[in-house]
N, C-alpha and C positions, 0 to 999 in steps of 0.2 A: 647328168648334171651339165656336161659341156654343150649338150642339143639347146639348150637357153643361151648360148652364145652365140655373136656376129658370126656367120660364116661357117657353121660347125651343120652337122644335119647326120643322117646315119651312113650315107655315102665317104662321108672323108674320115678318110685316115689319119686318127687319135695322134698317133706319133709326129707326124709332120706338123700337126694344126699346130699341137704344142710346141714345141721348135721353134716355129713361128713365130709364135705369140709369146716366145718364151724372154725377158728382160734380166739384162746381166744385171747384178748384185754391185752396186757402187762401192760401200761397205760392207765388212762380215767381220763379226766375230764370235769365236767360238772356244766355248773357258775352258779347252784343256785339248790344245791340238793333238790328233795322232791318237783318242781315246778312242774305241770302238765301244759298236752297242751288246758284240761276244763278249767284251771285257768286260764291262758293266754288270753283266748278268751273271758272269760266271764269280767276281769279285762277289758281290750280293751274294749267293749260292753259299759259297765259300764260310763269309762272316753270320749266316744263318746256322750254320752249321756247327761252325765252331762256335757260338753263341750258347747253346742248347748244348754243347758238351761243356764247355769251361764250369769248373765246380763252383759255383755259385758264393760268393760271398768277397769274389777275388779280385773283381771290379772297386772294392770301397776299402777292403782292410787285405794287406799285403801277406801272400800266402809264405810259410817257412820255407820253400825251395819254389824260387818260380821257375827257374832253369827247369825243374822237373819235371812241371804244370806244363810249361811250352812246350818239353818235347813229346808229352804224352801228346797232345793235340796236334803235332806234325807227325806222329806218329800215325795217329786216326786220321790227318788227311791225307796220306800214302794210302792206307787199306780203303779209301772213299774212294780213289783214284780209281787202284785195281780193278774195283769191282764196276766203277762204271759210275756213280752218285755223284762224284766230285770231277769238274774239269777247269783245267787251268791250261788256256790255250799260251803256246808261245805267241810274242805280240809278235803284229804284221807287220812284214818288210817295209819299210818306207819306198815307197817308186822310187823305180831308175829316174835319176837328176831330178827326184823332188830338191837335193840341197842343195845343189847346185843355181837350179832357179831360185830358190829362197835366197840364197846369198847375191845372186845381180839384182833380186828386188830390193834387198835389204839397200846393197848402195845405187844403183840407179834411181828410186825414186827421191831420195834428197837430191842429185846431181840434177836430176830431170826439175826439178823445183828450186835449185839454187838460182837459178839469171831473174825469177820473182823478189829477189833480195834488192835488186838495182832498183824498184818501183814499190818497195814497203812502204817509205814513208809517204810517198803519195798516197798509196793504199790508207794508211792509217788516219791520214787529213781527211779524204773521202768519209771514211768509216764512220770518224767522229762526228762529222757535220749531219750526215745520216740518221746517227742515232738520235741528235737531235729533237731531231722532229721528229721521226719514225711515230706510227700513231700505235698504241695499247688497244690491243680490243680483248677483254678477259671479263665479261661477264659470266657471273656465276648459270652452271650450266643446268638443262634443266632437269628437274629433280625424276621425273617419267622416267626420261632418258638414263640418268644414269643409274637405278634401279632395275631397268630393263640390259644394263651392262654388267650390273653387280649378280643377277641371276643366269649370268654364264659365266660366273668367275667362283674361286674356291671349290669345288669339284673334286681337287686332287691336291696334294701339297705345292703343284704346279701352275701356274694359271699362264696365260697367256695374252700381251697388249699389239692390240694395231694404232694406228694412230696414222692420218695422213693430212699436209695439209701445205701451203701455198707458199711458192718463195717469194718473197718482196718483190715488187716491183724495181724493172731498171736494170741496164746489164749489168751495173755494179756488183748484186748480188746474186743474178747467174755465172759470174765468173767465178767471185768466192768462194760460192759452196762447193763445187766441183772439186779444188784447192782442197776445201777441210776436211771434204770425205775422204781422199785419199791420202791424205796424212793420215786420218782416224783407220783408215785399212791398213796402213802400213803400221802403226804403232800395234795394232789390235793383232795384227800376223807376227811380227817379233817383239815382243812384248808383254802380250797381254792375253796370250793364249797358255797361261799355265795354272789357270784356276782363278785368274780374278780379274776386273774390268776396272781401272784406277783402284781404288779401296773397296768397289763393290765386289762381293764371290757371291752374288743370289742371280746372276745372270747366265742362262746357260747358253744360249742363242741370239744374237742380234743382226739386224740388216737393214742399210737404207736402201731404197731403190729410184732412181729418179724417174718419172713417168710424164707425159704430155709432154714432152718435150723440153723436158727439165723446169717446167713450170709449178710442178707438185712433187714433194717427196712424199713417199710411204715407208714406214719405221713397223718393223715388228720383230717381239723378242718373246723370252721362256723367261719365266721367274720365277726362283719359289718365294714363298708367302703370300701373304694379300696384297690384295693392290696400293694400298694406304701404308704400307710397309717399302712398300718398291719403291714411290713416289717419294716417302722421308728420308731413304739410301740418297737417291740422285740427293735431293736437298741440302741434306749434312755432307755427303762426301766427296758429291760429283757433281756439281751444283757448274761450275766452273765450264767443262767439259759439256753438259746440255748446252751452253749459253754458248758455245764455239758455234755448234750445229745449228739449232733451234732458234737462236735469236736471227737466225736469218731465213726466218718462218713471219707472214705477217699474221701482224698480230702479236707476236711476245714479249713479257714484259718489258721494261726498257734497260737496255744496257748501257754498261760504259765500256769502253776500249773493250770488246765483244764479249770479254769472260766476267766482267764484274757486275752484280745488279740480275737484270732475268729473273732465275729459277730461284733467287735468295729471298723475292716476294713470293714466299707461300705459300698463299694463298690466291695469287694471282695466277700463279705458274699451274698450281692445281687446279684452280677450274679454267684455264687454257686448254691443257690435256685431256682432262676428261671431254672437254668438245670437242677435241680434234681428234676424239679415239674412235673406232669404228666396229663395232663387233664382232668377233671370233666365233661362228658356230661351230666351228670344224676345226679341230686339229690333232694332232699324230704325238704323241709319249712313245718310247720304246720302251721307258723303263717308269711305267708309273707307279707311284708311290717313292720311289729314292729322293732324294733331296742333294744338292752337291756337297750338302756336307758330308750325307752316307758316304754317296761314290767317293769323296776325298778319305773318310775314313777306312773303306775297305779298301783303296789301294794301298793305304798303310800297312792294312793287316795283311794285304797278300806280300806286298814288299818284306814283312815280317816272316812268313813262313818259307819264304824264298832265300834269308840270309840267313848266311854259313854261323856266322855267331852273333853273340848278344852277352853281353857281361848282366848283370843280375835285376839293375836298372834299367836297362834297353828292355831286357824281358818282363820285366812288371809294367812298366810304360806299352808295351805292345799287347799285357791280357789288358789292360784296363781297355784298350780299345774294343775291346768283344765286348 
């Protein structure tokens, strides 16, 4: 694959080329920091297991003794253990002065961004005069194209979006973005790394990358459902939150004071995306088939077979999850 790139041939060394050519992540987020793809699997394992023993019928009409139901089932997943069929790894150390740094980033990057306080309102006059005139370009995309997009998507409960495309012209909005991304990495590292992205939890993966020389961004993320399901999450929830980023993309619908307007023309913002999407041939699942809501529900169930007790309601609340 890499011998069709600049400068690659069978003489050079894979590891370095990459390196090289390797671009830091402006933005990242990731819905459930500190999760591993061991835990993942072994969670899954787990609620498979106990699924196909729980006596059936216990999930909809409330058994006479669920205390009893439960400990049969941690009973069976001790003897799953033993023999070898069941593993429940202890979670991984966190790195030495991982929280240490997490904590000077949490307050360094507002302090590093507070003296842009003394220049908002100029900021904000700028912006408005901008948006303006800023010109719309969202014609509907073409129908080839996005059929030819729609047959690499649905595949698996997970699909996958790229999307890349131009920042406004003018330093105006080469300095902004720079600004929004890393508020969005910052909010996205303590904040938004415990299962959900503003009100959305269908995002597993996301990441801006700035390229040419901050003249284009590249956006790509994990999500489960369809794509027309993704696209009406941002819409209704997070509508606001595209329009920080994106509206300082040309071409996007038009906004007001950055967050209002955009992504709330529907239909505009949708076939925007679809042409500035680019195709995914290739990409990496660890754990295909799960959905975040599985993995949210079998950490549940393992947090269940892990605590010391449960009154009679914690324990029926925790078979209904099998």
């Amino acid at each position: 694959m890499f011998s069709h790139c600049e400068g690659f041939n069978t003489a050079t060394d894979l590891l370095s080329w990459m390196r090289s050519h390797n671009l830091r992540v402006d933005t990242n987020y990731v819905n459930r920091i500190g999760r591993t793809v061991r835990q993942v699997r072994e969670e899954s394992a787990l609620q498979k297991a106990l699924s196909a023993r729980v006596p059936r019928g216990s999930a909809h009409a409330a058994p006479t003794d669920p205390q009893a139901v439960r400990q049969a089932l941690l009973d069976f997943v001790k003897e799953e253990q033993v023999v070898g069929r069941l593993s429940l790894s202890e979670p991984e150390r966190t790195p030495p002065g991982w929280d240490l740094r997490n904590a000077i980033h949490l307050v360094m990057v507002p302090l590093i961004l507070s003296p842009l306080l003394l220049v908002l309102p100029i900021a904000l006059l700028i912006l408005r005069r901008q948006e303006k005139s800023d010109p719309e370009h969202c014609p509907r995309p073409d129908p080839t194209a996005v059929r030819g997009m729609q047959r690499l998507e649905d595949h698996d409960l997970t699909n996958s979006f790229t999307a890349l495309g131009a920042v406004k012209p003018g330093w105006f909005r080469r300095a902004l973005v720079p600004v929004i991304l890393l508020l969005i990495d910052w909010a996205a590292r303590h904040f938004y790394g415990k299962g959900h992205l503003a009100r959305i939890q269908t995002i597993h993966f996301a990441r801006w990358v700035f390229i040419d020389d901050r003249r284009r961004v590249l956006f790509a993320s994990d999500y489960d459902g369809s794509h027309e399901s993704y696209m009406d999450d941002f819409v209704n929830k997070a509508a606001w939150g595209l329009n920080l980023v994106f509206s300082n993309g040309f071409g996007w619908p038009r906004t007001d004071w950055l967050v209002r307007g955009g992504a709330r023309h529907e239909q505009r913002f949708k076939h925007y995306q679809r042409r500035h999407q680019l195709p995914t041939q290739v990409w990496y699942r660890a754990y295909p088939g799960l959905t975040l809501g599985d993995l949210e529900r079998n950490r549940r169930i393992r947090v269940g077979v892990e605590a010391q007790r449960m009154n009679d309601a914690q324990a029926l609340a925790w078979l209904r999850l099998l």
